[in-house]
VOKOLFI-349396 format. One record per residue (C-alpha): x, y, z; residue number from 1. Coordinates in steps of 0.1 Angstrom, whole numbers, plus 5000, padded with zeros to 4 digits. Each point is the difference from the previous one (the first is absolute). Layout:
+------+------+------+-----+
|    x |    y |    z | pos |
+------+------+------+-----+
|    X |    Y |    Z | NUM |
...
+------+------+------+-----+
END
This chain:
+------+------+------+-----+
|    x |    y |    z | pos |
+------+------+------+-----+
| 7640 | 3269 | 4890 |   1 |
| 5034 | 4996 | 4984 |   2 |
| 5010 | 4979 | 5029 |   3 |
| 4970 | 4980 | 4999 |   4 |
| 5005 | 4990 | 4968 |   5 |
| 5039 | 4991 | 5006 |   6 |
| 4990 | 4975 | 5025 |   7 |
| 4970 | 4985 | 4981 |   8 |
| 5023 | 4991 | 4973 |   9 |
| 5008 | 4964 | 5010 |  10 |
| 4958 | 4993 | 5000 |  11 |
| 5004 | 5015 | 4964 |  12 |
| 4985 | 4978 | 4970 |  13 |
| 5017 | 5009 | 4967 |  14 |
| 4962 | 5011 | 4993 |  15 |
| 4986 | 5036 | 4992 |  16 |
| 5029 | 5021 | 5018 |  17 |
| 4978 | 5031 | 4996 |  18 |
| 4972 | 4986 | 5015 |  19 |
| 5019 | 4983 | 5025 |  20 |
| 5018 | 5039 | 5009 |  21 |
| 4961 | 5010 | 4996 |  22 |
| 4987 | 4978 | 5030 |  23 |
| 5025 | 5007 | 5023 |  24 |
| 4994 | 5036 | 4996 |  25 |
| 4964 | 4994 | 5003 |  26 |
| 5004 | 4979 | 5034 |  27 |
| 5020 | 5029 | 5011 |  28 |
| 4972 | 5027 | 4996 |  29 |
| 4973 | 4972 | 5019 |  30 |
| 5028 | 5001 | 5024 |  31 |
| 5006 | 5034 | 5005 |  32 |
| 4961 | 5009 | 4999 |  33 |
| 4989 | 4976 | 5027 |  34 |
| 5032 | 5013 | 5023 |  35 |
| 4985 | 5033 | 4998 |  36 |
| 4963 | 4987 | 5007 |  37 |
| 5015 | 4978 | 5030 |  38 |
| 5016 | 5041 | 5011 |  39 |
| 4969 | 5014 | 4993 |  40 |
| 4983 | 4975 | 5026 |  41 |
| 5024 | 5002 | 5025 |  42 |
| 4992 | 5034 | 5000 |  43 |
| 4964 | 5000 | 5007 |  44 |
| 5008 | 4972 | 5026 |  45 |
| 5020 | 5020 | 5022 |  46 |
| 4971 | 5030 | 4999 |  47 |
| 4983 | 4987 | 5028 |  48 |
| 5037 | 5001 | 5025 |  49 |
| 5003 | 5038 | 4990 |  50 |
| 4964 | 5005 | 5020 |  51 |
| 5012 | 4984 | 5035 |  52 |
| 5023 | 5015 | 5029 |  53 |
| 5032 | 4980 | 5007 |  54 |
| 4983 | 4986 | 5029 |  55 |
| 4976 | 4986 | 4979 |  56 |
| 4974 | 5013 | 5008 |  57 |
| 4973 | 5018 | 4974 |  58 |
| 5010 | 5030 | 4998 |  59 |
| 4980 | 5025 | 5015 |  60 |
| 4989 | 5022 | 4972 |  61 |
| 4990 | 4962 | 4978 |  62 |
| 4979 | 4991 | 5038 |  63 |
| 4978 | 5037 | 4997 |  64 |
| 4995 | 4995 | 4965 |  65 |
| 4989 | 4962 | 5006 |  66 |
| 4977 | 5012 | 5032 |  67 |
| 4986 | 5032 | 4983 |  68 |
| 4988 | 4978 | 4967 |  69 |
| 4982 | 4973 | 5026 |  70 |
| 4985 | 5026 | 5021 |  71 |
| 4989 | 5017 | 4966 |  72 |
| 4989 | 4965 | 4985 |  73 |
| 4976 | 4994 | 5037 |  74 |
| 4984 | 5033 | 4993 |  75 |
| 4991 | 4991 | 4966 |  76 |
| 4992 | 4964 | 5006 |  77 |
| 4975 | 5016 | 5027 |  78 |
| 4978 | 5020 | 4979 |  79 |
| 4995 | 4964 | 4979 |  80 |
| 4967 | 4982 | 4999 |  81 |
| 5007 | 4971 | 5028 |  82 |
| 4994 | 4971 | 4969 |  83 |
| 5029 | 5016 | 4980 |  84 |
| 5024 | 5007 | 5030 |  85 |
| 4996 | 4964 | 5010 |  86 |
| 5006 | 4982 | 4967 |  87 |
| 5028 | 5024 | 4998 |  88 |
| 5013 | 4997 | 5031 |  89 |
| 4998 | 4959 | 5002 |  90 |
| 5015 | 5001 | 4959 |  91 |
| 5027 | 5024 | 5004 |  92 |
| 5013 | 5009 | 5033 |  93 |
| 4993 | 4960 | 5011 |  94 |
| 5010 | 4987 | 4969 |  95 |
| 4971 | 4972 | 5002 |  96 |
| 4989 | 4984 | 4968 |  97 |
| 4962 | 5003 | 4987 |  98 |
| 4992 | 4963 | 5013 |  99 |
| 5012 | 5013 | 5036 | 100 |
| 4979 | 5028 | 4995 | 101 |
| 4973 | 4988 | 4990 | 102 |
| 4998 | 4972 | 5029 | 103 |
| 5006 | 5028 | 5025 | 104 |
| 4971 | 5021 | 4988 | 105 |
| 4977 | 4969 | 4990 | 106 |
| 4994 | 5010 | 4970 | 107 |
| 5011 | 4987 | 4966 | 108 |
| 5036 | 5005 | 4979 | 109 |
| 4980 | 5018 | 4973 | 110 |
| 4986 | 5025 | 5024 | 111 |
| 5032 | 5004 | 5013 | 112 |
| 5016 | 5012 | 4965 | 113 |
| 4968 | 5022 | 4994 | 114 |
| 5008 | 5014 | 5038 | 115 |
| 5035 | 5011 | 4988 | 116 |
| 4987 | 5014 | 4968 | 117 |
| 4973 | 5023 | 5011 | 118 |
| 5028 | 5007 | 5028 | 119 |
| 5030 | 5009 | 4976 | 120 |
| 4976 | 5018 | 4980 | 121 |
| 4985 | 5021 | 5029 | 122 |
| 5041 | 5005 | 5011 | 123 |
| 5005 | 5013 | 4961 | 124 |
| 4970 | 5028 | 5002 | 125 |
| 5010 | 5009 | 5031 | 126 |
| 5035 | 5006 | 5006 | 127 |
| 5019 | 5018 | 4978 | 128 |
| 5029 | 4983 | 4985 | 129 |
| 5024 | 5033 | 5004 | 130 |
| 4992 | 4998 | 5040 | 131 |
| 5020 | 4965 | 5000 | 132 |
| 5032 | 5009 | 4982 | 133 |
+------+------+------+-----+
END
């Protein structure tokens, strides 16, 4: 800091010297604190490269996790009513919007957002969060 405020001197006002030491200080700490945010970041960023081979490939333990969740999730999309899997399926695994939807199924958007209610809602009373974690 004591540097900081040796080569700030020349932009120096004859005005408030404490306040003056005060801001710089203060700029310092903003500094400092978003440099260790920015490491934080980093950090998480490089998360994902831990998980693949040097190939690059997935690695193989990150692939049978991957493939036993799906196979688990097309069991339990199975046992769903076939008016809730669809909306599901077409909302979430398609990624359509509800005017897509609801022009694929003829129907209107509002039934379409009631669709994915009563289907979230029969999702919520029948799976148990603690299965998914």
């Amino acid at each position: 800091m004591f540097i900081q405020i040796h080569k700030s001197l020349p932009d120096y006002r004859s005005q408030g010297f404490k306040t003056w030491i005060s801001r710089i200080a203060m700029n310092k700490a903003i500094d400092f604190k978003r440099k260790q945010n920015r490491r934080r970041e980093d950090l998480y960023d490089s998360e994902p490269a831990l998980l693949k081979v040097v190939s690059g490939d997935e690695a193989p333990l990150a692939r049978m996790l991957r493939e036993e969740q799906s196979d688990e999730m097309r069991k339990r999309m199975a046992e769903m009513p076939q008016g809730h899997r669809d909306v599901i399926e077409a909302f979430y695994f398609q990624g359509k919007n509800y005017e897509e939807i609801s022009a694929e199924m003829h129907v209107t958007v509002k039934t379409v957002e009631s669709k994915l209610y009563r289907a979230r809602m029969w999702i919520r009373q029948h799976w148990r969060e603690e299965e998914w974690r």
